[in-house]
C-alpha positions in Angstrom: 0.0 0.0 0.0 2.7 2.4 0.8 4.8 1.7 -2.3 1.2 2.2 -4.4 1.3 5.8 -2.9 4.4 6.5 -3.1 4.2 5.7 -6.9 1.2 7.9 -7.1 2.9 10.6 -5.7 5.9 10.2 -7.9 3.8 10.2 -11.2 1.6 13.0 -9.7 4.9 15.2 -9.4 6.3 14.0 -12.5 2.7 15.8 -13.9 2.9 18.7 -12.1 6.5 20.0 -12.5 8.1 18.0 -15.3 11.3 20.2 -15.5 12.1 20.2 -11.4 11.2 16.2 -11.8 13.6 15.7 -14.3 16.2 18.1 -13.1 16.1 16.4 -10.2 16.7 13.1 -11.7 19.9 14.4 -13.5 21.0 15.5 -10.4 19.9 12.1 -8.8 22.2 10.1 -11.6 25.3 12.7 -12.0 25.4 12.5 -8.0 25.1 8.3 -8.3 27.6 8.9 -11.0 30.4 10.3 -9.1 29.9 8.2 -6.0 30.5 5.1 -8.1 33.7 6.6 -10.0 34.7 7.7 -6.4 34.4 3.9 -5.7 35.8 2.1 -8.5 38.8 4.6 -9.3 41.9 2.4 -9.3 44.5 2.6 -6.7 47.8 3.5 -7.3 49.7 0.2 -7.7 52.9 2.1 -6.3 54.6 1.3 -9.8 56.5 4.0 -11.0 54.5 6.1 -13.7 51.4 4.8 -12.2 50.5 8.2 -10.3 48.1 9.1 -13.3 44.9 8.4 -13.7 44.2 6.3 -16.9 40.6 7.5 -17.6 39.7 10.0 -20.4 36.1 12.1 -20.0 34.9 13.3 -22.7 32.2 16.1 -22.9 31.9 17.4 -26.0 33.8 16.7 -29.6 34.0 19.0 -32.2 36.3 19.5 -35.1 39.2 17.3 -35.9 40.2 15.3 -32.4 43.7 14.2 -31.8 44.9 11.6 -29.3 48.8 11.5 -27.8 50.1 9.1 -25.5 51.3 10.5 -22.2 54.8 9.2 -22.7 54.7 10.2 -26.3 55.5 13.4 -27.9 54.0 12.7 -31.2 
């Protein structure tokens, strides 16, 4: 009974103010999506080189893109 109204609720909301719901929900996920690369980041192996973080994030792409190696210079 209490999930049934607490669905209700949610959809009524969702009806109501569709931009705070779904504001809210990219908050919710961006939030949910740090915690877990907070969490899974890798640890530092104590190897030397390793103090960098191998992970690229991308946000937006445009024109020609170009990719070098850390330990390149080409």
């Amino acid at each position: 009974m209490i999930v049934a109204v607490l669905g209700l609720l949610a959809i009524g909301l969702r009806l109501a103010f569709p931009d705070f719901t779904q504001n809210s929900v990219k908050a919710a996920t961006n939030l949910f999506t740090n915690l877990l690369e907070r969490i899974a980041a890798p640890v530092d192996s104590g190897k030397p080189g390793s103090g960098t973080s191998q992970q690229a994030h991308i946000t937006a792409l445009d024109g020609t893109v170009r990719i070098k190696k850390a330990s390149s210079n080409t």
